[in-house]
N, C-alpha and C positions, 0 to 999 in steps of 0.2 A: 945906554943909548940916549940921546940926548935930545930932550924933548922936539924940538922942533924936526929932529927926523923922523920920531915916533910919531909927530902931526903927520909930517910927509907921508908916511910910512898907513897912517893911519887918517886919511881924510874925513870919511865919512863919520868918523868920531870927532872931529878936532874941536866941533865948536861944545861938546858934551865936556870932553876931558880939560876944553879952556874954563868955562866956568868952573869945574870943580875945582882945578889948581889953582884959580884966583880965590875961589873960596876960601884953598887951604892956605893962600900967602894973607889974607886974610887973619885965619882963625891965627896961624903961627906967628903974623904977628900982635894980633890980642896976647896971644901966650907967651911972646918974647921970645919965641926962638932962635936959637944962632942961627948963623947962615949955615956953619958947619953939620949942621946940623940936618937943617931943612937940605943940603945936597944931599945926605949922605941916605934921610928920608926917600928923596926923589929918584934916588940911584937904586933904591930900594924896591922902588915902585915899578920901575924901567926892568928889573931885574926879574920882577916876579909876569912883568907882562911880557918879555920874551919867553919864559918857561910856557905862561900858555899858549902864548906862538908858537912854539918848537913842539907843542905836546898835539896839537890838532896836523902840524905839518907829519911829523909823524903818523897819525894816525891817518893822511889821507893816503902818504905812501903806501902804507900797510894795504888803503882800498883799493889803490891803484895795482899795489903788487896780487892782489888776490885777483882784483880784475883780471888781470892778463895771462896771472895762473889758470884761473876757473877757464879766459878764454882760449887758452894752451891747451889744457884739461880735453874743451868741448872739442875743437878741430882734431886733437889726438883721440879723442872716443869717434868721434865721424870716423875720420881717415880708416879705425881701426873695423867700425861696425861695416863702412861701404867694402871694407879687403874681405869681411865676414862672408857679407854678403854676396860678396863676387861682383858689386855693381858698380865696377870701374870705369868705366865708357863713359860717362858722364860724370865727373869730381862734380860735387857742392861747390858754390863760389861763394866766400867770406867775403868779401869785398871790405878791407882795409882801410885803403885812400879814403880821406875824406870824411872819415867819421869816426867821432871818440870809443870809449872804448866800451860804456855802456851801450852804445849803440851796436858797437861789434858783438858783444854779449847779445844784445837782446834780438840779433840775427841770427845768431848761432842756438839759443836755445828752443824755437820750433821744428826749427830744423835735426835737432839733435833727439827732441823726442819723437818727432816724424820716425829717424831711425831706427828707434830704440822698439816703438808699437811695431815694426817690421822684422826687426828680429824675437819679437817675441811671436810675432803670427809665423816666422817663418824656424823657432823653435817647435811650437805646435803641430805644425805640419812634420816634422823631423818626428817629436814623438810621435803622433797617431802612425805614421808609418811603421816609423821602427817597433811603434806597440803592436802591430798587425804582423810583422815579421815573426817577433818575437814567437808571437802565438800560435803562428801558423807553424814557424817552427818547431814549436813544441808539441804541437797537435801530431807534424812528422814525423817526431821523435818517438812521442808516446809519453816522454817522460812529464813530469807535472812543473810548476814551477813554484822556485822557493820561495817563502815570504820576503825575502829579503830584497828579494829581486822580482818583482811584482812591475815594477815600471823602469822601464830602460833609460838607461843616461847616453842622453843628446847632448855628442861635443860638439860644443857651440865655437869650436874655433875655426868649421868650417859646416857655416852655412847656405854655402851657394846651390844656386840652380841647378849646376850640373851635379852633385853629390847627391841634391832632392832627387833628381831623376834615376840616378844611379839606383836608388834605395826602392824610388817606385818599379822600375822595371822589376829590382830583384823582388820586388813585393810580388808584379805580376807573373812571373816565372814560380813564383810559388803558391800561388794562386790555383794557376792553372796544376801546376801537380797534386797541390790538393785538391782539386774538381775529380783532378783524373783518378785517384785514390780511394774516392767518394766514389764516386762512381761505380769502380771495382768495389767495394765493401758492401755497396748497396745492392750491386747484383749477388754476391757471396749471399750474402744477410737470407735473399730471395732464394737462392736456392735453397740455400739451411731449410729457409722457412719450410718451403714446399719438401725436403726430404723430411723434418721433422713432420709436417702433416703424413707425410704417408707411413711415417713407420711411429705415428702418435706418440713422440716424444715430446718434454717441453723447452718449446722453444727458445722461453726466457732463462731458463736456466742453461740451456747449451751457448745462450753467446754471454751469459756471466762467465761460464769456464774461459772464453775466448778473451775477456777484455772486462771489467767493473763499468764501463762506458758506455759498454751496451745494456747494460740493464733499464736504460730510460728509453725508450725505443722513441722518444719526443724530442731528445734533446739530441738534436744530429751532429751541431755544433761542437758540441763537446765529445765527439765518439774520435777514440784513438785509432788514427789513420797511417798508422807505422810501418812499415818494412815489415817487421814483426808481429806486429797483427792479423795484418796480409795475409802474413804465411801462416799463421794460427787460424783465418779462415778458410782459406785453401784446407789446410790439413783436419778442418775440420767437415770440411766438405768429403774430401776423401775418405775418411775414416766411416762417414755416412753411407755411400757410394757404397763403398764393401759392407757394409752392416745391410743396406736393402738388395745387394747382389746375394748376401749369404740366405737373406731371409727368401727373397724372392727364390733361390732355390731348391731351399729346405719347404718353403709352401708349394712348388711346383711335384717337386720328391712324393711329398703330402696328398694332392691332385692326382697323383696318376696313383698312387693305393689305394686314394678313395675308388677311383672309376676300376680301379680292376675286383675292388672287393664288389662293388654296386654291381659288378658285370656277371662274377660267379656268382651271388646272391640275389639275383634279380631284384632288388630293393626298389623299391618304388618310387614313383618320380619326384611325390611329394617330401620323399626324405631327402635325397639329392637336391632338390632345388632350395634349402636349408644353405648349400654347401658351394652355390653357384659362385661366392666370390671368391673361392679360391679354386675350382675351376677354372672359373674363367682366365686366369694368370699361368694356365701350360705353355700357352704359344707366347708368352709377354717377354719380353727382354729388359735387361737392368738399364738399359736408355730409356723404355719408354714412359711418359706420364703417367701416373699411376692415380688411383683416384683416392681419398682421405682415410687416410686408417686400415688401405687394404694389406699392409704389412704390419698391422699391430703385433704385437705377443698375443694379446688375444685371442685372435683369430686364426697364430699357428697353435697355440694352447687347445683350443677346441679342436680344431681340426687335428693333432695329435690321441687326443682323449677320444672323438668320433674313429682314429684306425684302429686303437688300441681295442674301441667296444665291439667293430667289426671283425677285429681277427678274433676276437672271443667269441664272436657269433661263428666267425666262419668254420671253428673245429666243431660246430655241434652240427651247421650246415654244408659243411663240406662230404660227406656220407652220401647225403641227399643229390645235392651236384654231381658226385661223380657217378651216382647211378643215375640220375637222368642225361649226362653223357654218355654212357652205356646205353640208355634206351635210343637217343639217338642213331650210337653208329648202329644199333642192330634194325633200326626202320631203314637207315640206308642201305643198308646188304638186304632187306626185305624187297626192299622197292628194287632191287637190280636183280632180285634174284640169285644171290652170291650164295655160298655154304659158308655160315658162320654159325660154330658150336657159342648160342647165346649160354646156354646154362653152363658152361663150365668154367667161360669167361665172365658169369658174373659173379659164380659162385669165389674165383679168384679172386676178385676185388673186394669181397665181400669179407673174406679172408685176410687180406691183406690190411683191412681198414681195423676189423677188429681184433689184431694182431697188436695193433699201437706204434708197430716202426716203420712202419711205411711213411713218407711225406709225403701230406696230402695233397699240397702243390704240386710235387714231382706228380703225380699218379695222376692229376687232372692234366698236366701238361700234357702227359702223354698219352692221356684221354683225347684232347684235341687232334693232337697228331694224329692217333690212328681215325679220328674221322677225317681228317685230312685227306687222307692217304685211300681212306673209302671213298671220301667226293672225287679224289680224281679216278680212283677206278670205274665210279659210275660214269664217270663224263666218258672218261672211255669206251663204257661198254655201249654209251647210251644211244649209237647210232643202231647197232646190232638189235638192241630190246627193243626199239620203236620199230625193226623189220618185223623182230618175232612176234612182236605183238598184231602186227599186220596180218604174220602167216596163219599167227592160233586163232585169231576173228575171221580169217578167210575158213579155215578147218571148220570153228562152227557153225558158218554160214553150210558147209557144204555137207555138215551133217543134219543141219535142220533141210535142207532142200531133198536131201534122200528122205525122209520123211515126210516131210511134204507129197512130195511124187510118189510115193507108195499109198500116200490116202487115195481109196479109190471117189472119195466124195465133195476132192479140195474143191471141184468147180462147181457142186451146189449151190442157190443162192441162200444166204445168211449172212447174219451179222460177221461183221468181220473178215468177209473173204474177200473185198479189196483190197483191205490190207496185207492179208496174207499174197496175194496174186501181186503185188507192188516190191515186197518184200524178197518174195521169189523171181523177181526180174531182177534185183540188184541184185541179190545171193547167186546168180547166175553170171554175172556180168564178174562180181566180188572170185566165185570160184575159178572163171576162167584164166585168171590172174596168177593162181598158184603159182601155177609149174615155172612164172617167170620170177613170181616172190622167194619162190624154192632156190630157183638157180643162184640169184643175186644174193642170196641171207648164205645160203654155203661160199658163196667168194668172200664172202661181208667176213664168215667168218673162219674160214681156213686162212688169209689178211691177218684178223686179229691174234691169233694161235701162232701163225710164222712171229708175227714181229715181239711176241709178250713171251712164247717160248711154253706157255701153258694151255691148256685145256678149256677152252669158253663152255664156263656150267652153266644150265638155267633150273635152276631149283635142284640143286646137287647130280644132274645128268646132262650128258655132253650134246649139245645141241646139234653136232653134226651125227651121232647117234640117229639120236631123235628125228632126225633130218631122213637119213638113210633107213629109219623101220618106218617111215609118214611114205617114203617112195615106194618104197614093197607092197604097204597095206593098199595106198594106192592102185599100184601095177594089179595087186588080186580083189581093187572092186573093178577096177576097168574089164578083168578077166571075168570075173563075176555079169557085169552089165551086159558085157557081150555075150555070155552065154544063153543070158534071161533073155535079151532080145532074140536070139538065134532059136530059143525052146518057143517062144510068142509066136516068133513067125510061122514055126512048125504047128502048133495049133492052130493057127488062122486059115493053113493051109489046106489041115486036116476037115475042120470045120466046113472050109470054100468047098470041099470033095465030098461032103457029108451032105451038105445044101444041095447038092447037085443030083447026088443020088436018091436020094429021101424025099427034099425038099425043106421047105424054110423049118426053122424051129425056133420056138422062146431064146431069147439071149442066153446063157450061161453065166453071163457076167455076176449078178447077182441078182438074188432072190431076198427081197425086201419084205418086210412084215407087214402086218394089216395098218399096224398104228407105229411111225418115227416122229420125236420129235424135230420141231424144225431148226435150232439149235441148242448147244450145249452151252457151260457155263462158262468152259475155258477157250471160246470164240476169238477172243482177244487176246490171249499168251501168245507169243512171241514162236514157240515150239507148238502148239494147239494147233489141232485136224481141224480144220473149217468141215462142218454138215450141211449138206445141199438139203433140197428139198426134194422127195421124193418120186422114184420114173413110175410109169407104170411096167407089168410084167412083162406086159404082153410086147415091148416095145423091140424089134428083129433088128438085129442090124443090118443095113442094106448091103449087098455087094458092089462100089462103086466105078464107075468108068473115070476117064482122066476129065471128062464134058462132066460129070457130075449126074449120070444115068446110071439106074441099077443094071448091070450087063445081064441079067435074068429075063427082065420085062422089059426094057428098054425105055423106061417112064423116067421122068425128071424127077428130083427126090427133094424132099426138105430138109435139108438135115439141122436137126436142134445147134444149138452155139457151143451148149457142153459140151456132142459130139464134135464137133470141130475142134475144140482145144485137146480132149483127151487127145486123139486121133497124134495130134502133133505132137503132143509129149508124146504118146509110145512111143 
């Protein structure tokens, strides 16, 4: 290049590079140089200072070309991060025109890491999702997850809006089924619990069987919520269910052996109430609540060992029982007045016990039966025995009042003859009643004899018997009474014609001693002669008119109170 265009070419140098070359036309020619010389010098110089031209021209290209690579680079990372993103509706503006290339650069790269901090916030968000999926998933599963795959890979070649929501709904759709899951496993868990409390098993080890997950009863989060565990709760539930159904009615079974041995052994209440809680489980159903422990083993354990110790009791007191069975039915055939041969039917039992083949259950059972069988005969009879017991207190009233009336002394005053005189108004009242207590007890029981087809016995003889010799003995005292009256009247008459002819004389009635006491000791018995107090001899009986005048002397009379009552009884 030849100097003066390298001036051109190079201004702001010219007057540096003019000095020096005068220097060097200078120095060369001190030194004598040719001219061919000094060109070929200067050609030299020209030559090595376009290399370092060409080498910086070069080198800015290369800045320029990277420029516009790097800015190629950033609009194709944008364009690519905004398609990522999904945030198309509004493109980034480069804006170009009007500005070099660093400037373009130095517009595009906030805006490029703007993008890039949003695709890593909205990686983030991808993971935590997809890490909740994961989990949740596996939690559904049951199964664990491998080391390997511990954190899920987020394609990041789509991360838009609508993909996030996709992911979250399907998060919340599994959300909710694992709530609902939970839920069911929690109530499961509850029920276990409360069936292991009542039949005192352990709890923690019946949901190890179920799942290793449940062994931390704290750690809810982590408990396996699977299909399959589900159904290993369920089934574990069931399996319980029949375990307190069986137990519940092998203690029930238990309950009622206890009460029937406690019932033939009369055992006392304070033994029994030992044993109330499994009593108390007769009437309980395998639905009902049950309270902690009341189906242990235990307490079928004991309660099996308590049957066992009472049927060992019961063959040493079953002898015992069935003879106070026996005393019973024979009180009830006592009380009704039945004919039962006691001594030959106890000697059979008696017999039959210490034989050894008898079963002493069988023999009580139908020990019960035949008092059965006697209570309703009594109830049967029991209308008829409350007559006869009427007729037989009527009968002894009517034999204490024949005796009574034959004392000639009942109306004397003494101890106890109001009683006696009170007693003999109702015995009279009581007698007159017979003949209708007689009529109604023979229909009561020719009735009972038609419809039963047997015999009505009252102490091994037949009541209508007895019925029909009470009417005979009767018909020969009324025969009896009427004659007694009829022979009195003949004396009194004899007597009236004796008075008449002779004239008056002492009573006849009775002839009294110098000294009676004024009562005796049996004043007060029930059958006891009441003792008056004594008349004098001399006392005549008047002959009376209907006025109350002796028909003799024609005088008013006084007659004593005694005489007036005797007078009415004869």
């Amino acid at each position: 290049m030849p100097l003066s265009q390298y001036s051109v070419e190079a201004p702001m140098e010219a007057t540096s590079c003019s000095s020096l070359l005068q220097e060097l036309q200078v120095l060369w020619d001190e030194i004598g140089e040719t001219d061919h010389e000094r060109d070929r010098m200067i050609l030299r110089l020209e030559q090595e200072c376009l290399n370092v031209y060409r080498k910086k021209v070069d080198q800015e290209r290369k800045h320029k070309s990277d420029l516009v690579q790097a800015l190629s680079e950033g609009e194709a990372e944008i364009a690519k991060i905004i398609s990522i993103l999904g945030d198309q509706g509004n493109p980034i503006p480069v804006g170009k025109q009007g500005c070099t290339l660093k400037e373009q650069v130095s517009k595009i790269e906030p805006m490029l890491d703007d993008l890039r901090r949003k695709r890593e916030e909205r990686v983030k968000e991808f993971f935590e999702v997809q890490s909740q999926i994961l989990q949740i998933c596996t939690e559904l599963s049951g199964s664990t997850l491998p080391s390997g795959s511990a954190c899920p890979q987020v394609d990041e070649r789509d991360l838009t809006l609508k993909r996030l929501g996709e992911l979250k709904c399907h998060l919340f759709e599994l959300q909710k089924e694992k709530d609902t899951k939970l839920q069911k496993a929690s109530a499961n868990i509850k029920t276990i619990n409360e069936l292991c409390s009542v039949l005192s098993l352990d709890f923690g080890k019946m949901l190890h069987e179920v799942h290793p997950s449940f062994a931390d009863a704290g750690n809810i989060q982590l408990r396996s919520i699977s299909n399959e565990t589900l159904a290993r709760l369920s089934g574990t539930i069931h399996s319980l269910k029949q375990e307190k159904a069986i137990r519940l009615q092998k203690l029930q079974g238990l309950g009622s052996m206890l009460t029937e041995l406690w019932n033939l052994m009369d055992i006392d209440m304070y033994e029994q109430n030992k044993y109330n809680n499994v009593t108390s489980l007769m009437s309980a159903s395998s639905a009902d609540a049950l309270d902690h422990g009341s189906l242990a083993m235990d307490v079928i354990n004991q309660a099996e060992l308590e049957v066992e110790r009472l049927n060992i009791l019961k063959a040493t007191k079953m002898k015992e029982l069935v003879l106070k069975k026996q005393n019973e039915l024979e009180e009830i055939y006592r009380g009704v007045h039945m004919e039962f041969d006691s001594v030959a039917a106890r000697q059979k039992i008696i017999n039959n016990i210490n034989s050894g083949k008898a079963d002493l259950s069988i023999l009580l059972a139908d020990m019960d039966n035949q008092i059965s069988i006697a209570q309703e005969q009594a109830i049967r009879r029991k209308d008829i025995l409350e007559r006869m017991e009427k007729w037989l207190f009527a009968c002894q009233e009517e034999s204490w009042i024949d005796e009574y009336e034959r004392d000639q002394n009942r109306y004397n005053a003494g101890r106890g003859t109001h009683i006696n005189l009170k007693r003999a108004e109702k015995a009279r009242v009581l007698v007159s009643k017979i003949p209708s207590l007689v009529e109604t007890l023979t229909a009561k029981v020719k009735a009972w004899e038609s419809d039963e087809g047997l015999r009505f016995l009252y102490d091994k003889r037949s009541v209508l018997e007895t019925l029909e010799e009470y009417a005979v003995q009767r018909q020969q005292k009324d025969e009896e009474r009427r004659r007694t009256r009829e022979h009195k009247r003949l004396q009194e008459q004899y007597a009236t014609e004796q008075e008449v002819l002779f004239g008056t004389k002492p009573s006849p009635l009775r002839q009294l001693s110098a000294k009676k006491p004024l009562a005796q000791n049996n004043v007060n018995l029930p059958g006891g002669t009441p003792v008056g107090r004594r008349f004098s001899t001399s006392f005549t009986r008047p002959l009376l008119s209907s006025n109350g005048r002796d028909k003799r002397t024609g005088s008013k009379v006084a007659i004593p109170l005694n005489y007036v009552s005797l007078s009415k009884d004869s």
